[in-house]
C-alpha positions as CSV (number, residue, x, y, z in Angstrom):
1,X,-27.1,18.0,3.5
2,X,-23.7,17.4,5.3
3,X,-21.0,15.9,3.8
4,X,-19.8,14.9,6.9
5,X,-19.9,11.0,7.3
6,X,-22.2,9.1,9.7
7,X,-20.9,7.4,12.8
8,X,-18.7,4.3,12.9
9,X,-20.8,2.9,15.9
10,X,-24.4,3.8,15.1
11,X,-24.4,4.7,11.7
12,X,-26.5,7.6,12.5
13,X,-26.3,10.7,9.9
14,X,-26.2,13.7,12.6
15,X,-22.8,13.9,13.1
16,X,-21.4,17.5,14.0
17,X,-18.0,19.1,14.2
18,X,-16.4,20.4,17.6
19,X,-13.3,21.9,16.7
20,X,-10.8,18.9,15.7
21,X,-13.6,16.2,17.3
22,X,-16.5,14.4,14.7
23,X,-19.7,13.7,17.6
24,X,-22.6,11.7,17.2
25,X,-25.5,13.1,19.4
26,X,-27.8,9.8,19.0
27,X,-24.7,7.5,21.2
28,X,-22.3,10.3,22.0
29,X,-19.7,8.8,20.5
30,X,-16.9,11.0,19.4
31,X,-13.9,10.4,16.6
32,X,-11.5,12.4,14.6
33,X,-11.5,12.9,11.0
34,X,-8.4,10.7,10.5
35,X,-9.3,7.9,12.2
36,X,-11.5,6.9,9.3
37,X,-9.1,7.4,6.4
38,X,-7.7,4.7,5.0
39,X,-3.6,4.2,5.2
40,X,-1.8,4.0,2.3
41,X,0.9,0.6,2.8
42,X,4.5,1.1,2.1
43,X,7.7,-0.7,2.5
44,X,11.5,0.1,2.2
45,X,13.5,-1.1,-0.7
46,X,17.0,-2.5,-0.9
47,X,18.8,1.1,-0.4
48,X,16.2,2.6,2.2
49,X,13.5,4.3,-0.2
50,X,10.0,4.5,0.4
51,X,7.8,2.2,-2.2
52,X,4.0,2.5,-2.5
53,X,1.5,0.5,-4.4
54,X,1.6,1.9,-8.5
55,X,5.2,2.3,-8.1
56,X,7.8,1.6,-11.2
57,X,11.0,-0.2,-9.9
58,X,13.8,-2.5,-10.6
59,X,15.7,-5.4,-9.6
60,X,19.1,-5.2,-7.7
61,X,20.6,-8.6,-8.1
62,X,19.9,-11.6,-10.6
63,X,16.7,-13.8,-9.1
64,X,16.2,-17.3,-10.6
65,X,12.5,-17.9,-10.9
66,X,11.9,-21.1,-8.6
67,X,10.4,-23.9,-10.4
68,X,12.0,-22.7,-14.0
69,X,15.2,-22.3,-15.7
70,X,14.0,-18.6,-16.1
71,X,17.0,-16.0,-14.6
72,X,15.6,-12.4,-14.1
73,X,18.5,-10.3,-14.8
74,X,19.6,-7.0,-12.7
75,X,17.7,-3.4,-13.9
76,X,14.5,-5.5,-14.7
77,X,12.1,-3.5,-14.6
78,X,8.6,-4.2,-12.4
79,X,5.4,-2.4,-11.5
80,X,4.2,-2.8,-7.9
81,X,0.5,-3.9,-8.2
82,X,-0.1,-4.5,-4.1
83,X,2.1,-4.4,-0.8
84,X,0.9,-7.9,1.3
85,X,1.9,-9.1,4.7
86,X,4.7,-11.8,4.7
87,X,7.7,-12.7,3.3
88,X,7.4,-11.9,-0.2
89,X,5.9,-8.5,0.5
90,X,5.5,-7.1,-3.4
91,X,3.1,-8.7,-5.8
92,X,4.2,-7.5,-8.7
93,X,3.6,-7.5,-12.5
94,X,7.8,-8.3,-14.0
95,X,8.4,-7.2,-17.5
96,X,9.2,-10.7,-19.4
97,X,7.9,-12.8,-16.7
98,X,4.2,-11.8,-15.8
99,X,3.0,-11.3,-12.3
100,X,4.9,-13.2,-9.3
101,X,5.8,-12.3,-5.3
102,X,9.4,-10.3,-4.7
103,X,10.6,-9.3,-1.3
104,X,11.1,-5.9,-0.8
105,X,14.7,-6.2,-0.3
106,X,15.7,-7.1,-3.8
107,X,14.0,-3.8,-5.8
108,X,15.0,-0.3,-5.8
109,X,12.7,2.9,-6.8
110,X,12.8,3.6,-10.5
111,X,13.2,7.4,-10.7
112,X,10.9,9.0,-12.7
């Protein structure tokens, strides 16, 4: 059995390999490998530094949580759950403060 997967238009299981090219002979339809895998999301933080979903990081400036008296102070620490589209781009899970929205712009990488 191959463990090449079946087409993305027929779903038929005979796909072959032609040098770079995945081809269906049932609809002729013909695809590269990396068309199908999935892109990992990422985002720039404050100073430029590329931020993935599972990334550690912390805040660069004091952020009063809207609707509380809460302040989150600078160098708390966060852990970037999911990247989303939109303003506040990180949902995050904030040490102290549970899980809440951050833009990008106000966290920088945590080095490990």
């Amino acid at each position: 059995m191959s463990n090449l997967p079946p087409c993305p238009q027929c779903k038929a299981d005979y796909t072959y390999e032609d040098q770079t090219l995945l081809i269906c002979p049932q609809c002729g339809h013909e695809w590269q490998q990396s068309d199908l895998e999935p892109q990992r999301l990422s985002l720039k933080d404050a100073v430029g530094n590329l931020i993935y979903e599972g990334d550690s990081v912390t805040l660069v400036k004091d952020l009063k949580v809207k609707g509380s008296s809460q302040v989150l102070k600078i160098g708390t620490k966060a852990k970037i759950n999911r990247i989303v589209e939109g303003d506040h781009d990180i949902d995050c899970k904030v040490d102290g403060a549970g899980v809440m929205m951050l833009k990008s712009k106000v966290v920088k990488l945590q080095k490990q």
